[in-house]
N, C-alpha and C positions, 0 to 999 in steps of 0.2 A: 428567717427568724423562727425558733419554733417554740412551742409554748407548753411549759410544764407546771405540774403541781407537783409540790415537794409536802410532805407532811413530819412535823417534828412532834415525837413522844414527849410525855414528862420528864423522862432523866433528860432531856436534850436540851429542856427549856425549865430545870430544876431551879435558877438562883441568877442573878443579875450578870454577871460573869456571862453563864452559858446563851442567856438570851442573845449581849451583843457577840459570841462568837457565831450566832445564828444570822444574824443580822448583818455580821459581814460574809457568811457565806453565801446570802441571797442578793446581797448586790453585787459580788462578783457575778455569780446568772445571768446579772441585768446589765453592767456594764462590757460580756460576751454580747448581748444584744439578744438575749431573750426575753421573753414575757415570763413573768412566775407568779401560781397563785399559790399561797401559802397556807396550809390545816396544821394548827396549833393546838394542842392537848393542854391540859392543867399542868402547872407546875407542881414537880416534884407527885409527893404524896398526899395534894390539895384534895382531891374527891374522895379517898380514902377521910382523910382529915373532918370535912363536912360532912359525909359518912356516919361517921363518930360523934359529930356536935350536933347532926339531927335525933340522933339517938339519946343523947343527955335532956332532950324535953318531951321527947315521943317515942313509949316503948315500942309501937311502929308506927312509923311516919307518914303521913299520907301520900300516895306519889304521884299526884299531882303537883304538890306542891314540895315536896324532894328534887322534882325533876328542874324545877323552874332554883331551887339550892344550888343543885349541881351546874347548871348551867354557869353559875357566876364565875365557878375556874376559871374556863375557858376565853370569858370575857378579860379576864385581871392577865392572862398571857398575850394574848394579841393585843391588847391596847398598849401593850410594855416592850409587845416587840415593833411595833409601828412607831412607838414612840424613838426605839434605839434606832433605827433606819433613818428616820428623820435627821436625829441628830448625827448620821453620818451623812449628810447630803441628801439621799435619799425622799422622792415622794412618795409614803405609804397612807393607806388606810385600812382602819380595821375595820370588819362587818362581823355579827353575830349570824349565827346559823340565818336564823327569818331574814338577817339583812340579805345576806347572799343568797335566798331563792331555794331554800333546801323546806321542802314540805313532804310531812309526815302523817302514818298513821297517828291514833290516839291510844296508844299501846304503851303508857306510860313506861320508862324503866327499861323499853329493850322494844322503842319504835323501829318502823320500818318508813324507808324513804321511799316513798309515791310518787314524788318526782323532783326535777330540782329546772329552777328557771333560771338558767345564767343569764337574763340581760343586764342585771348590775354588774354585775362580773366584767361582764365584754363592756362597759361603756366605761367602768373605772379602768380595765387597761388600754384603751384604748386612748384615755389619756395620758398612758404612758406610767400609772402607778405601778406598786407591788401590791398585791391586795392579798392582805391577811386575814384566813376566815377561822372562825372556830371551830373546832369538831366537836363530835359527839352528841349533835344537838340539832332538833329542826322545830318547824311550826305545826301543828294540826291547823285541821278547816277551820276549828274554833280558832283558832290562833292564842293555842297554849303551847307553853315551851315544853318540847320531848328530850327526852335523853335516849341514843343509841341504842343503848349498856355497851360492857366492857370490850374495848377495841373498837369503839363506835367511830373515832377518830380516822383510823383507818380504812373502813367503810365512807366517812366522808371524803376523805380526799381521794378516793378513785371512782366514788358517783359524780365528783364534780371534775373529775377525768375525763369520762364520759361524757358528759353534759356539753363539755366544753371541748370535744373532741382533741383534746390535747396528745402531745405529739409520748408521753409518760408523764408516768405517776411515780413520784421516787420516795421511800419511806424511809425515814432518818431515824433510826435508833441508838440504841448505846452498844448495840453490837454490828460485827461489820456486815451481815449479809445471812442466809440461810446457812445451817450447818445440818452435817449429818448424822446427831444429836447436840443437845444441847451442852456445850463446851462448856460450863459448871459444872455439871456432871462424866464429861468424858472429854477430857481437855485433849486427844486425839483425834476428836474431832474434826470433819476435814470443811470447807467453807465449799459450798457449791457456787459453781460459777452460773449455771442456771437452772433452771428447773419448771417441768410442764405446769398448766394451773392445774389440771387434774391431780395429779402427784401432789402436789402446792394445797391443794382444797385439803385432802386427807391426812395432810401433816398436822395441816392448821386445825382439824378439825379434834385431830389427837393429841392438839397443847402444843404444839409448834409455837414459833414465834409472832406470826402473822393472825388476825380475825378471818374466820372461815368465809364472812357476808362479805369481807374486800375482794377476796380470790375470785367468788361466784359472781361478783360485779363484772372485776376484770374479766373474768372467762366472756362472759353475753356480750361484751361491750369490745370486746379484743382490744382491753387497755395495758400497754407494757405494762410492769410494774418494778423499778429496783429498789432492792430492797440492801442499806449501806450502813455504814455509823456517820454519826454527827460528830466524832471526835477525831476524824485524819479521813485523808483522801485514800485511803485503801480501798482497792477494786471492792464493789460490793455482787449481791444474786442479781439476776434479773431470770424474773416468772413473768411465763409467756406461753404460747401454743407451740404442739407439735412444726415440726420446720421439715422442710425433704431433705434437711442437710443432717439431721438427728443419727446418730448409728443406732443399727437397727439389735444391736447386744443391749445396746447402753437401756433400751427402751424395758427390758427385761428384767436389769436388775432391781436387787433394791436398792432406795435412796436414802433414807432413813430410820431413824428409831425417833418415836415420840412418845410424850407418856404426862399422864392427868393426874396428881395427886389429890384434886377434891372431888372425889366420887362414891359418891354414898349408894347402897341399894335398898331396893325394898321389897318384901316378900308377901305377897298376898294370898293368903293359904285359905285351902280348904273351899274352894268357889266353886259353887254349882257349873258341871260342864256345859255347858249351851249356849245358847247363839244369843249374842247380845252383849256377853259377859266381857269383853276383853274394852268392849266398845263401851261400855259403863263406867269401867274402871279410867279409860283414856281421855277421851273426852272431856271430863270436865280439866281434869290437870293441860290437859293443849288452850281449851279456855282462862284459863289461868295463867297463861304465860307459860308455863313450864316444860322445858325440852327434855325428853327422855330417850334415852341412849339404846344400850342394850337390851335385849327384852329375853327372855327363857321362858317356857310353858312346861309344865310336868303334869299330862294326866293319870289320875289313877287307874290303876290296872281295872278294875272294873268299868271307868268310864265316866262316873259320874259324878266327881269333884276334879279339882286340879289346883293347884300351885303358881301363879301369874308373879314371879320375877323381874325387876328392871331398875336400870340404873340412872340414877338424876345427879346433877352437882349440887355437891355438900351445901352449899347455899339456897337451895329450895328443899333442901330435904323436909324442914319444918311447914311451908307451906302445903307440900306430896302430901304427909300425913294426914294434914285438916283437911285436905279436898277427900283424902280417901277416904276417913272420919266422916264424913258428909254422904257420900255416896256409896258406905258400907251395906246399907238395909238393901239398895238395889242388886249388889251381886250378892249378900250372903254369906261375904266371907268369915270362915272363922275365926281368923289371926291374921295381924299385921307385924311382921318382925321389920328392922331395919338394921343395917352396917354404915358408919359412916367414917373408915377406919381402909379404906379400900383404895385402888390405885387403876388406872389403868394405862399399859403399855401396849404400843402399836410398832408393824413394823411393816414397812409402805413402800412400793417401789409398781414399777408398770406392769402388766403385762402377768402376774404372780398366779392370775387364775388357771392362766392356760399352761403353768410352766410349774409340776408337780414337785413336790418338797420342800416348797416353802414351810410351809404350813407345820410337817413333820420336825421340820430343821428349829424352826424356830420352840414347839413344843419340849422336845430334846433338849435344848440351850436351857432352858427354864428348870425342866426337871433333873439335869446335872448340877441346878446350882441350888438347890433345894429349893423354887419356889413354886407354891402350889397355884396354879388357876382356880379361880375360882369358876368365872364364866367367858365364853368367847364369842367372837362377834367379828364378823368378815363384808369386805364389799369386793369390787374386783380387783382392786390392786393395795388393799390393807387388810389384817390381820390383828386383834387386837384383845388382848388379856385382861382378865380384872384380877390381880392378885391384890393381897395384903400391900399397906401404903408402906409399911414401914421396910419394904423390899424392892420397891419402884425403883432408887437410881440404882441399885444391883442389878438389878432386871435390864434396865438401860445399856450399859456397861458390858451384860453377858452377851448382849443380841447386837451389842457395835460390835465386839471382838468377831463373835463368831460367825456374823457375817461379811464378817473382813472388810467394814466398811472404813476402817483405819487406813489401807491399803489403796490407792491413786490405782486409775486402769481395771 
């Protein structure tokens, strides 16, 4: 017998229909003779939707009490797909986040899981249930309800992967599996049969399809992961560790193109050069929640101002400002300019640092099709552009062709 969690997206569990065809693909699972625990996302465009309806009383909403908003999604999906199990025979039960043992920081908005206690888990199947849990969502010590943030779903069902040492983590979407970009954009796109978590981390982290915090689970935890559609049994990815059975070309190439259409910059000009200054400006925005990407310095030629560059998602860009509004007198600076009209495209494969011209190839590609860089930014096995947004799937498009990722072998 071995035992999986499957996780189903919004579009998977959008509308009464798509629940019970969910409902009967996890008791087929069960009557193969597996264990299934199941993470459930909001239906449809529900969080978006309450999103919108906390903003109609609060021009910003408190997120504490957003968080404890948002969680009700999650609850209205799994109590409707426990309820459609039932009525196929089926013994299910739903648990909310706290119910199933997931405890979190207090990081309202885009907590982090601290740890997770499956013994409800293991005593509800052990009675032989389906147990349906919610994503997106845990408890603090206080015992307030958190939300993930976006893809938090996916991050729940491969911590409770982990937890529960299960044997995979299979992630059901509306697409069939990983591609090597995004087939809305480059419908020659080819579907990967697998692919490393590393390679996996840097896709997802450049707007793939997957949350970067599920990969990074999976990698510490060495939790499979497939990644499939909920609408046919078509072969889906499975993201995994390097194998001795890997070819040692394949480990070299690239794998993909990915690319961010919400990314804003901002420019911090004119800052005293000296020690302390980059740590002034950071600091409070990492206190704040807020993830920043790219980063650029420009000193001036004499030495003693400089130019502090970097890039956030267009959705904290408005918070960026008021932290750095706040902590303007300590660095100095003379101007704040910002963009949030910007894009950025990546292109990701193993092994790229040690294997010269990428870098050059992919620049070229770009500047043959007229688009300018703005700024760039590398790790070891990604490469990644901030041009203009309204060039992004061009840019896409030029770096699938020209790396011939159209092309099997």
């Amino acid at each position: 017998m071995a035992l999986y969690v499957h996780k189903y997206g919004g579009s998977s569990v959008a509308d009464a229909g798509k629940i019970v065809n969910v409902a009967r693909r996890l008791a087929a699972v069960h009557d193969a003779g597996h264990q299934v625990v199941t993470v459930v996302s909001a239906m449809g465009d529900t969080t978006d939707e309450l999103i919108g309806l906390a903003h109609t009383v609060s021009r910003e909403p408190d997120l504490r009490e957003l968080d404890l908003l948002l969680s009700t999604g999650e609850l209205v999906s799994i109590t409707l797909l426990s309820m459609a199990l039932r009525d196929l025979g089926y013994d299910a039960i739903s648990l909310s986040g706290a119910q199933a043992g997931i405890r979190t920081d207090d990081t309202f908005g885009k907590a982090l899981i601290s740890e997770v206690d499956p013994e409800r888990l293991l005593r509800e199947l052990s009675l032989g249930r389906l147990v349906i849990v919610a994503g997106f969502q845990g408890l603090t010590p206080d015992e307030d309800i958190t939300t993930l943030g976006r893809g938090g779903s996916d991050t729940t069902a491969v911590a409770l992967a982990a937890a529960l040492r299960a044997d995979r983590c299979d992630i059901y979407t509306d697409v069939a599996g990983i591609y090597s970009a995004d087939p809305r954009i480059v419908p020659a796109a080819r579907k990967l049969a697998g692919v490393g978590y590393e390679e996996m981390l840097e896709l997802a982290a450049a707007g793939a399809k997957m949350h970067p915090r599920s990969i990074e689970l999976g990698a510490v935890y060495n939790v499979p992961i497939y990644v499939a559609s909920s609408f046919s049994d078509a072969a889906g990815t499975l993201i995994h560790g390097a194998s001795e059975t890997d070819k040692m070309e394949d480990r070299i190439k690239v794998t993909g193109i990915a690319c961010q259409t919400n990314v804003a910059k901002v420019t911090v000009q004119g800052v005293a050069d000296r020690p302390g200054v980059a740590a002034a400006l950071f600091e409070p925005l990492a206190s704040a929640g807020i993830s920043v990407d790219t980063i650029v310095q420009n000193t001036s030629a004499d030495r003693t101002t400089t130019d502090i560059s970097f890039t956030v998602a267009n959705t904290d860009l408005a918070r960026t400002l008021r932290e750095i509004e706040q902590s303007g007198d300590a660095m100095g600076a003379a101007s704040v300019v910002s963009d949030d009209t910007l894009a950025s495209v990546s292109v990701v494969g193993s092994g790229m640092q040690n294997t010269p011209g990428y870098a050059s190839r992919m620049f070229r590609i770009l500047a043959e099709g007229g688009i300018n860089i703005d700024m760039i930014t590398t790790s070891e096995i990604r490469i990644s552009c901030i041009i203009s947004q309204n060039r992004a799937h061009d840019a896409v498009r030029l770096l699938h062709e020209g790396f011939a990722l159209d092309v099997d072998g």
